[in-house]
N, C-alpha and C positions, 0 to 999 in steps of 0.2 A: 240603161245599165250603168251608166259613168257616172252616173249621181249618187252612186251607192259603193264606190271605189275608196280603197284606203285612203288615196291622197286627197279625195273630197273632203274625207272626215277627219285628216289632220288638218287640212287649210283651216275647216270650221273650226274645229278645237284649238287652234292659235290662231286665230284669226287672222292669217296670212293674206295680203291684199288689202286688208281692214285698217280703217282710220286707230291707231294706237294713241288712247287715250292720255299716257305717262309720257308719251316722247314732250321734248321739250325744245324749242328752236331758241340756241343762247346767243349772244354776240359773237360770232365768228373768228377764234382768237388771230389776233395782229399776224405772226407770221404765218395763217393760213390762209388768210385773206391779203395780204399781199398776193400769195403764190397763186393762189385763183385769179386775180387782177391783172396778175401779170402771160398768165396762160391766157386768159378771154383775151388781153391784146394781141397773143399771137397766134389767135386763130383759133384758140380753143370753145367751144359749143356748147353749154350744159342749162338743159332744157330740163323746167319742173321739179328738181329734185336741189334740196339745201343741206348742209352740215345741222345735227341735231344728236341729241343726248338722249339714248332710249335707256332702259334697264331692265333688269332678270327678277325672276320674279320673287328672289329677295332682297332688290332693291341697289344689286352693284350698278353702278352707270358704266356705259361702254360708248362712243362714237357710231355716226352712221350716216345715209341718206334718207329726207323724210321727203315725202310727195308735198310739193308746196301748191299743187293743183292736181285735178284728179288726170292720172298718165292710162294713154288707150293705148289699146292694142295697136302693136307694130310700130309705136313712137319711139325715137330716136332718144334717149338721153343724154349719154354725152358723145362728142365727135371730137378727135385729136388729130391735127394734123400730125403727117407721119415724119417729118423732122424733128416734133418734140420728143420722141419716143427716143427711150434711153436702151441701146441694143447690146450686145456682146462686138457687134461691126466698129459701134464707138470705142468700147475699150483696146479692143486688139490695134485701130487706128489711131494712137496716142503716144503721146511721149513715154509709154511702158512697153512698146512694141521688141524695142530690142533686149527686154528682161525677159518677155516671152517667148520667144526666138532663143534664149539663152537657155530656157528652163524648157524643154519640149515634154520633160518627164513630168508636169503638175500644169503645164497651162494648155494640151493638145489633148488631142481625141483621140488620139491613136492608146494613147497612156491611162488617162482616165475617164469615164464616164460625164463625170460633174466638172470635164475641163471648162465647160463655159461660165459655169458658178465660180470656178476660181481667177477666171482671167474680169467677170465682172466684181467680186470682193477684192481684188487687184485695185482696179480701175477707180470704184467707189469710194475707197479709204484714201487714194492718190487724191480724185474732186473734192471729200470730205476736209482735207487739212490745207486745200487752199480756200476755203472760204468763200466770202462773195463773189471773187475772183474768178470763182467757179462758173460756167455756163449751166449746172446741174444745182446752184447749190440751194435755189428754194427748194428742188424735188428732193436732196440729201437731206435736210434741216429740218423738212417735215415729215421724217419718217419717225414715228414713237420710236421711244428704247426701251417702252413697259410692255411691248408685249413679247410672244415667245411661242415656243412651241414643246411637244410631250419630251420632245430629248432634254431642253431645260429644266424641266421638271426637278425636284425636289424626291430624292431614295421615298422619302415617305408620301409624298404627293403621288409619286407614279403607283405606289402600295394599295392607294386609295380604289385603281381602278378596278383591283381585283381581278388580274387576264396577267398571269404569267410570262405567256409566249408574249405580249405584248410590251409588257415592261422590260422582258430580254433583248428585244429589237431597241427597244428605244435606248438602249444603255449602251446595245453596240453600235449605235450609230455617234452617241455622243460620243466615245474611243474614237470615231473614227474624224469626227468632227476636231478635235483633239490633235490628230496626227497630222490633218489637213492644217490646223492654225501654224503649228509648231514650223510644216513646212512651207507655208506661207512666211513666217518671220523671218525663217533660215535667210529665204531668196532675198527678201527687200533690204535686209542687212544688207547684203553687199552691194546696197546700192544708195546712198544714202543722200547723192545729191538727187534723189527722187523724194523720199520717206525721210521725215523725220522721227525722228526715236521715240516721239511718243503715239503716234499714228496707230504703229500696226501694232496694238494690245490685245490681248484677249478679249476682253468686253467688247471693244469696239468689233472686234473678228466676227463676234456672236452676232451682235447688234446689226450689224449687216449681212452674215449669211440667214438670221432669220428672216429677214426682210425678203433676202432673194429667195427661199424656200418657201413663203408665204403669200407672197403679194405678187410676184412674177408673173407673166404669161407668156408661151412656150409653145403649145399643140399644133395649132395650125400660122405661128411665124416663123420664118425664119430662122430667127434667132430669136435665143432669153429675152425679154423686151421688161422694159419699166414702165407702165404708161402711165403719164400724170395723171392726178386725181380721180382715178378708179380705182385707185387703193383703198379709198375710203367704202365704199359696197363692203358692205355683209353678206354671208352667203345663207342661201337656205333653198327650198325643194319647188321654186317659183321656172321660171322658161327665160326667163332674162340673161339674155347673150352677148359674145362679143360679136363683131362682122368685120366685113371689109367693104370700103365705099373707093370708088375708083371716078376721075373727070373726064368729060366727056371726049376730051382729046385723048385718053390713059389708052395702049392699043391692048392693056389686059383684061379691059372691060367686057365682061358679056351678059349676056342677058337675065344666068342668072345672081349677079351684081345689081341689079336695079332694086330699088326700094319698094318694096310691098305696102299697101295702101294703108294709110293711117286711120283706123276708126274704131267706134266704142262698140262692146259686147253688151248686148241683149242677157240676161241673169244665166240662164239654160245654156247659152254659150260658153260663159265662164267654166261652168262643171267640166271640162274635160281637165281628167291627169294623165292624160297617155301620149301630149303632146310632148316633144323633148326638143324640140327643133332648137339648133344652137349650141345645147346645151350636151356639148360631147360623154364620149359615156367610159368611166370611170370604173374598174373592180381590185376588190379588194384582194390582192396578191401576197399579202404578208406571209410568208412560209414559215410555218414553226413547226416545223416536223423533226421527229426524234426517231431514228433509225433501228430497226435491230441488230444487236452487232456480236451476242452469245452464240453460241453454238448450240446444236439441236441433235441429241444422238439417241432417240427414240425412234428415228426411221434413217436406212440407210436404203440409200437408190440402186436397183437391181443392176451389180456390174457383170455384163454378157462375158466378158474376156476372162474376169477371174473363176466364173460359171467353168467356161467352154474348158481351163484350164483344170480343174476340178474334176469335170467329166471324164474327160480323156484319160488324165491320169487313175482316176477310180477303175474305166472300163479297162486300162490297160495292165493293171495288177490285177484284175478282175480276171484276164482273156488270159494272162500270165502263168494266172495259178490253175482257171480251168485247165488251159494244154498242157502243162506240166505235169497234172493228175492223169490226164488220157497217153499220155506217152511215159508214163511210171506204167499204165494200164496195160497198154499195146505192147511193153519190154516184158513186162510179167508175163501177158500172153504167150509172148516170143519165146521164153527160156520153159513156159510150160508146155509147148509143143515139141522143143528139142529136147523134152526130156521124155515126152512119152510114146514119140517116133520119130522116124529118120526126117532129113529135112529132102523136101521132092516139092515139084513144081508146083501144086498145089496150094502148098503151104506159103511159097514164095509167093503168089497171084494175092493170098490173101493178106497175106502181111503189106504189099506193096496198095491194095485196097484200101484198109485200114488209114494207111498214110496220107494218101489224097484225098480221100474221104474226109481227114482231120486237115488236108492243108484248105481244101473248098469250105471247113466248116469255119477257119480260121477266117479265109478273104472274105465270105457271105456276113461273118460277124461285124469284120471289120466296117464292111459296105453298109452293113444294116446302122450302123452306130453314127460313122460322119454323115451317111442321110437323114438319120434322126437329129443330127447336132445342126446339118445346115438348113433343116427347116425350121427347128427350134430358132437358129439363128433368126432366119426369114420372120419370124412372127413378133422376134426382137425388133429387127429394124423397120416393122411396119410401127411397132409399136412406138418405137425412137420418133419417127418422121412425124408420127402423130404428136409427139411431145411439140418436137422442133415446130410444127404447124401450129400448134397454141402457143409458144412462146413469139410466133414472128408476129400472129395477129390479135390474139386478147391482151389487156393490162393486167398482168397480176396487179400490178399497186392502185388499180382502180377501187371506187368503195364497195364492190360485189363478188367479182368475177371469181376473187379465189374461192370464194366458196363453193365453185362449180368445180375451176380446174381441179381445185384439191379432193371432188370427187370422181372426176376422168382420170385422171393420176391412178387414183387406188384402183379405178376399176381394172386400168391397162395393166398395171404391175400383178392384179388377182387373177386376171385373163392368162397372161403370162408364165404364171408361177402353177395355176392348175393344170394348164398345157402341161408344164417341162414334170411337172408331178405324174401325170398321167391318169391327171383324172378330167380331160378334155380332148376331144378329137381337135386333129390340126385345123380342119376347115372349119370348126366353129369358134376357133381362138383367131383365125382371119376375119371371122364375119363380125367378130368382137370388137377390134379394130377398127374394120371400116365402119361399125354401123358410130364409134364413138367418134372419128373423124366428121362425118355427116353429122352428130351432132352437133362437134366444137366448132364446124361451119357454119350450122343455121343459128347456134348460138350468138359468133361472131358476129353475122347479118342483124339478129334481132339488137344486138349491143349497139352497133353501131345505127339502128335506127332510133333505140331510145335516147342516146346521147345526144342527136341530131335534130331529131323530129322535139323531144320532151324537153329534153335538156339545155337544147339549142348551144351545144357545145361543137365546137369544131373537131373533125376526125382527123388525125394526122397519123399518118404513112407508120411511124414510128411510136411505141407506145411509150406511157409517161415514163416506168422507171425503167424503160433502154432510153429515154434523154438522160433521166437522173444518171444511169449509172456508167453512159458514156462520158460524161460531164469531167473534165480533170479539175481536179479543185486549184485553183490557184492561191499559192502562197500568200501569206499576209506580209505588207509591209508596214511595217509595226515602228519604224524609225525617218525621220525626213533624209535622211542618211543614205536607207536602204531604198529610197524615192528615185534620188536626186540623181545616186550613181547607176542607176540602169544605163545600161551602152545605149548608144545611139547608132541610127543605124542613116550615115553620108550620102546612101543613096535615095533616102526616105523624105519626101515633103509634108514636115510634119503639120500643113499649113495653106491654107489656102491662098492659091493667088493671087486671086478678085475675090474682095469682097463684096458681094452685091446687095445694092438696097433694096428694102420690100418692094412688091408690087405697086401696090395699092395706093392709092392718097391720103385717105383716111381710118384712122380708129376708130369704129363705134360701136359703144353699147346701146342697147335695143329692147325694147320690151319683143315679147313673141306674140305671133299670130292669135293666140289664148290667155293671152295674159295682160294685167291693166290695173289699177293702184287706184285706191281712194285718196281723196285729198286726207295730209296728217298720216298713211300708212308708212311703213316702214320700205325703203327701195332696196329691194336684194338682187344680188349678180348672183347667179347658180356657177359655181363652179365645178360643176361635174356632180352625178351619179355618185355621190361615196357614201360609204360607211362611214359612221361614226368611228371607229377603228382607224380608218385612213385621214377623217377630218383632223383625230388626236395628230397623226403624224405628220400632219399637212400643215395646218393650221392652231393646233392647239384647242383645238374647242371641239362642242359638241352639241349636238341637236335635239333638240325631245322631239318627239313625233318623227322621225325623220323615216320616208318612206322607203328611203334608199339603206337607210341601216340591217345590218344582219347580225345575227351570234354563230358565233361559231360553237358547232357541237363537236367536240372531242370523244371518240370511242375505241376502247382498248381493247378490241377485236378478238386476241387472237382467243379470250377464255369462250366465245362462240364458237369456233372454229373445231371441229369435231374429226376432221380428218388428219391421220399421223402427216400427208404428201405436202397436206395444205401448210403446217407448220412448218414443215424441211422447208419447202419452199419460200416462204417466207425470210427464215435463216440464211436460205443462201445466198438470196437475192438483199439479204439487207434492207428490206422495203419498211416501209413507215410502221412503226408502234399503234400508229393513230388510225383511226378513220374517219375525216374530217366533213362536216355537211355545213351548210349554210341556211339557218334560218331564218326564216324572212315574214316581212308584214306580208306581202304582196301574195306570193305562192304558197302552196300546200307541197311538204318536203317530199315530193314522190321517190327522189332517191334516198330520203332516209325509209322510205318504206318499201323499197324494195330490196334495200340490206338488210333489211329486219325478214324480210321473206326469205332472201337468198340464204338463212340459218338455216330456216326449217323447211325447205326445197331439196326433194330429196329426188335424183335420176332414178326411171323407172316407175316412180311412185307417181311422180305430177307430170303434167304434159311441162314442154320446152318453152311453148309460147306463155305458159305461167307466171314465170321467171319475173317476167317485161310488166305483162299485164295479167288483168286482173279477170280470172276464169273460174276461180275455185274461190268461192266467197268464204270457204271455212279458213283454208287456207293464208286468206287475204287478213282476216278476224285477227289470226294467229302472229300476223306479222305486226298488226294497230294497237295489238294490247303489248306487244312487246316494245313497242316506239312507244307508247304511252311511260311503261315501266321506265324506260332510263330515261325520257326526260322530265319525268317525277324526281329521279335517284340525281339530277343531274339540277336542278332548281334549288334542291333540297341545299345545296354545296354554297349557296349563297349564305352568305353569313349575316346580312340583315332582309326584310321583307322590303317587298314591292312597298306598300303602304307606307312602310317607315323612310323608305328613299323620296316617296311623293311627298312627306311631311317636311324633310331636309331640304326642299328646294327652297321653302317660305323661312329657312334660317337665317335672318341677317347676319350671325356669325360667319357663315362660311365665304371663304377668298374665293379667286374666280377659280383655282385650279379644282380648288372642291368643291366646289359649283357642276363644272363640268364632269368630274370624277365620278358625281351621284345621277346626273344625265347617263352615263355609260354606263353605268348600272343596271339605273330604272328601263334603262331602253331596252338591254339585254334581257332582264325578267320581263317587260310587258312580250318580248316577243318568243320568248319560254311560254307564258302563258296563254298565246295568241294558241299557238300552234299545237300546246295540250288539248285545248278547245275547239280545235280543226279536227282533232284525232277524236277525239269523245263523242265528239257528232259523226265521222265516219263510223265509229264501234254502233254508235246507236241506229243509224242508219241503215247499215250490217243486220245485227239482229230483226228488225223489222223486217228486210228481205227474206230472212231464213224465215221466220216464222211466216210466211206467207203474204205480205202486205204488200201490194201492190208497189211497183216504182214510184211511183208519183206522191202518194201516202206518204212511202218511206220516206221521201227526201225531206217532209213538211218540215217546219221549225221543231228546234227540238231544245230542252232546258239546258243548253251549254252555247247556245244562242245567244242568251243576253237579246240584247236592244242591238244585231248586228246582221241579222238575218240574211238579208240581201247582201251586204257584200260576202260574207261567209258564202252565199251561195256562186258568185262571183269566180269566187277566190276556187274552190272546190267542184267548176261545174265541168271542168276536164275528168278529173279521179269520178264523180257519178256519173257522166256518160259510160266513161270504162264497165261500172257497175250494173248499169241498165242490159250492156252487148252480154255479162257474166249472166245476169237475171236469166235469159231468153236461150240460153246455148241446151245445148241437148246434151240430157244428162248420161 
């Protein structure tokens, strides 16, 4: 089945692993071959792999590693001992220690997130301006100053990529990059027998914080770390990692630290892409959510207090005017018996009748009404608790759920409101209640199985928009000024210690257990699972084929949303505009198609376990043709074609940034059009079942298949199982 996997057939289609006929191995310019020369004397390791000039396929040259012999599996490429490694332990241990110490509001962790980015852009520009002098300075001197990342970008170049939320982020990072140089300058100023004046520049600021945002490594050290010449690695969607190699005297050493055997794969071997070993795993986090923040006065929430105040007063100019009529009544009576006989005991008994008679019919009113109010109440606050129990355990801001609460909402409030009318017995406006409680239960259960089981999403105690909306936003500080003068707090160690050194002995990159290079191929370091999306803001660049890429689909929900409770709530709670899904080479969107269902999922109508999965194949029909519709309405928005993007790449006119601009493109429509032709073959698969065609039939190839068949089935053979259990159920 691995042989028919996405990532088999990007390797194939780039020929990833494969001898690269354009690369080019050129004389190794002067000061990078010193710096190599001089690392191999001290202990540095670099097996197989040489400095070489590859190019895009129209024609830019870029640097890189090429295989100067063919590299097997689980070969070691480079090894750095761990003295050369340039850390954030180095910087904070230098003659800048007591600027840092001075400045705890921009060089600590307590202050900033990116304190170690700035105590190493500190440190960097301090080695940069002395020169040879420097113990760092081949590693400083061989860092380019041509390359960059999406924040550098160009207003028009970032225009290029077409993703809004995308260009927004990257704009406000560079303000933010901006604030950080300015307060960088502030500090060094006053320190001058450190810095010379022309040191800490803006360019130069850039010029090294892209380096540390780009070439760093972070995850599993220590600390920020530089490590000599594995800068030079490209990345892309291969298993090649970093490790840790420890000596045999090291007492951190265990067993699984040992080296795994060095040997070559068999053809059949190579096909796996499911191996990831090393190659830590990366998502894409960018948040560009846009809130609602209008007001919504088309439904107003049943208030019990102003009801209950309402009633009383109604009943009681009600009970007011009744006894005031019956005692006009009972005095008429009075003055017409004293006028057509004498007054005698008789008359007394009755008149004293009359009067208790009206005070028993008064208390009995009375008693009959606050019984009627405190079980009206009663049926309130079962109904309240049931709110309160869907608000502690479902996500409104999830991409489905409102569509359900916002029909338990309406029912509780219609339950409620025909009780207090009188057009429902008490004890079926309770069973009303508990029977929707027991739903929004087994609701919850199936929710939290699909997230877990499908989605492979972590469940956590608190739902997303109670973190969103506990969150206090913290101020911006928009000045080096408003940085600098934050108190400080005397009983606070903004700082550690000991510093301690890594573990390990050695740094080394690795091919993996499945992975291995022809001689002449291209040597890539994986740096993580990412999108294309996070490559722009990571590194500046972009991947065609990349398997790990995703589009984000944006859906402006609420004109689905048919319920008045669903929209109030929405309003109140300020939850997102959007509703945001992740399309991908790899999976079939099952929760964009179960928001597409959760529309036309109507309580009473479809069973509960519908919702989740897939039971009601008309139903299911209803939800593929509508996922189909908007990402028809949603490709449409692209302003040039697929075609015309694959044309652009062979432009020798375009620069690297439009280079990469039309990759992020092209990558987004192919996976627009992946995932059109997941659903068309669902719809067609569908029909086949309704019309009687057996499972197996149904599933055959079908003309939105293309030349893809197998992994299409692959990809899709979770959602047809689900179909097969729907086929078989009793009707």
């Amino acid at each position: 089945m691995k042989r028919h996997s996405i990532g088999k057939r990007f390797r194939k289609l780039k020929g990833l692993r494969k001898t690269d006929p354009n690369a080019v191995i050129p004389e190794t310019p002067k000061q990078l071959q010193d710096y190599i020369e001089t690392l191999t004397a001290q202990g540095v390791y670099i097996n197989k792999v040489k400095y070489a000039i590859f190019k895009t396929k129209n024609g830019l040259k870029y640097p890189g590693l090429v295989a100067s012999e063919k590299i097997l599996s689980n070969e070691t490429l480079v090894s750095v001992p761990r003295d050369l490694l340039l850390t954030t332990r180095h910087a904070f241990e230098s003659p800048l220690k007591q600027m840092f110490l001075d400045h705890p509001q921009y060089f600590s962790t307590q202050f900033y997130p990116s304190w170690e980015d700035h105590q190493l852009m500190a440190f960097i520009l301090y080695e940069y301006q002395r020169g040879p002098e420097s113990e760092w300075h081949l590693l400083i001197s061989n860092l380019p100053r041509d390359i960059d990342y999406l924040v550098f970008w160009n207003p028009e170049e970032q225009e290029l990529l077409d993703d809004k939320q995308l260009v927004k982020l990257a704009r406000k990072q560079y303000q933010e990059f901006v604030i950080e140089y300015e307060t960088l300058k502030c500090i060094t100023d006053k320190y001058p027998q450190l810095f010379k004046p022309e040191t800490v520049t803006f360019e130069n600021a850039r010029w090294v914080y892209t380096h540390l945002v780009t070439r760093c490594f972070g995850k599993y050290l220590a600390y920020v770390t530089m490590v000599p010449f594995c800068e030079l690695f490209n990345h892309e969607c291969t298993d090649v990692f970093y490790d840790f190699e420890y000596n045999a005297d090291n007492p951190n050493k265990s067993e699984e630290s040992e080296q795994a055997q060095v040997k070559e794969l068999k053809e059949d071997e190579e096909l796996s892409v499911t191996s990831s070993e090393g190659s830590y795993h990366s998502e894409d986090e960018i948040s560009d959510s846009e809130y609602v923040t209008d007001t919504y006065d088309q439904f107003k929430e049943f208030d019990f207090d102003d009801f209950s105040q309402q009633a009383t007063k109604k009943f009681y100019e009600e009970f007011s005017k009744t006894f005031d009529n019956k005692e006009k009544e009972n005095e008429q009576q009075e003055d017409q018996t004293n006028k057509t006989s004498d007054s005698n005991e008789q008359d007394e008994e009755e008149q004293n009748k009359r009067i208790k008679d009206l005070q028993e019919q008064q208390v009995k009113m009375k008693k009959d009404f606050n019984i009627k109010l405190n079980l009206q109440r009663e049926v309130y606050l079962l109904s309240r608790d049931c709110k309160t129990f869907i608000f502690q355990n479902i996500d409104y801001g999830d991409n489905y759920s409102i569509f359900f609460i916002g029909q338990m909402f309406a029912k509780l409030d219609k339950s409620i409101q025909e009780y207090i009318n009188g057009g429902k017995a008490y004890f079926m406006a309770r069973e009303d209640v508990k029977r929707i409680q027991i739903t929004c239960n087994t609701y919850k259960n199936n929710l939290y199985a699909f997230q877990k089981d499908v989605m492979k999403k972590p469940i956590y105690q608190t739902s997303y928009f109670q973190q969103k909306r506990s969150k206090s936003q913290n101020s911006t500080l928009d000045t080096p000024e408003q940085i600098l003068s934050q108190p400080l707090d005397p009983d606070c160690e903004y700082y550690k210690q000991v510093w301690e050194k890594d573990k390990f002995d050695r740094f080394v990159m690795k091919a993996a257990s499945k992975d291995q290079f022809e001689k002449g191929a291209q040597v890539y370091f994986c740096y993580g699972r990412l999108s294309n999306r996070m490559m722009l803001m990571r590194y500046g660049m972009t991947l065609e084929y990349n398997k790990y890429d995703h589009a984000h689909l944006r859906i402006d929900y609420l004109k689905y949303v048919q319920s008045n409770e669903a929209v109030w709530l929405v309003h109140k709670y300020q939850l997102s505009q959007y509703k945001r899904f992740k399309l991908k080479h790899t999976t079939f969107p099952i929760d964009f198609i179960v928001f597409c269902k959760s529309i036309y999922w109507t309580f009473n109508v479809h069973s509960l376990d519908t919702f989740f999965k897939i039971q009601d194949l008309k139903l299911e029909r209803k939800a593929l043709q509508l996922a189909l519709e908007i990402l028809v309405e949603e490709i449409s928005k692209f302003s040039d074609k697929l075609e015309d993007n694959e044309k652009l790449l062979y432009d020798n006119k375009l620069g690297y940034h439009e280079y990469f601009a039309v990759i992020y493109r092209l990558e987004r429509q192919r996976i627009y059009h992946h995932n059109i032709n997941l659903i068309k073959i669902c719809i067609v698969v569908i029909d086949r079942m309704l019309d009687g065609i057996p499972f197996e039939q149904a599933t055959e190839k079908t003309q939105f298949d293309f030349d893809q068949c197998e992994t299409n089935r692959i990809i899709l053979k979770k959602y047809f199982e689900q179909m097969r259990y729907a086929l078989y159920l009793p009707k």
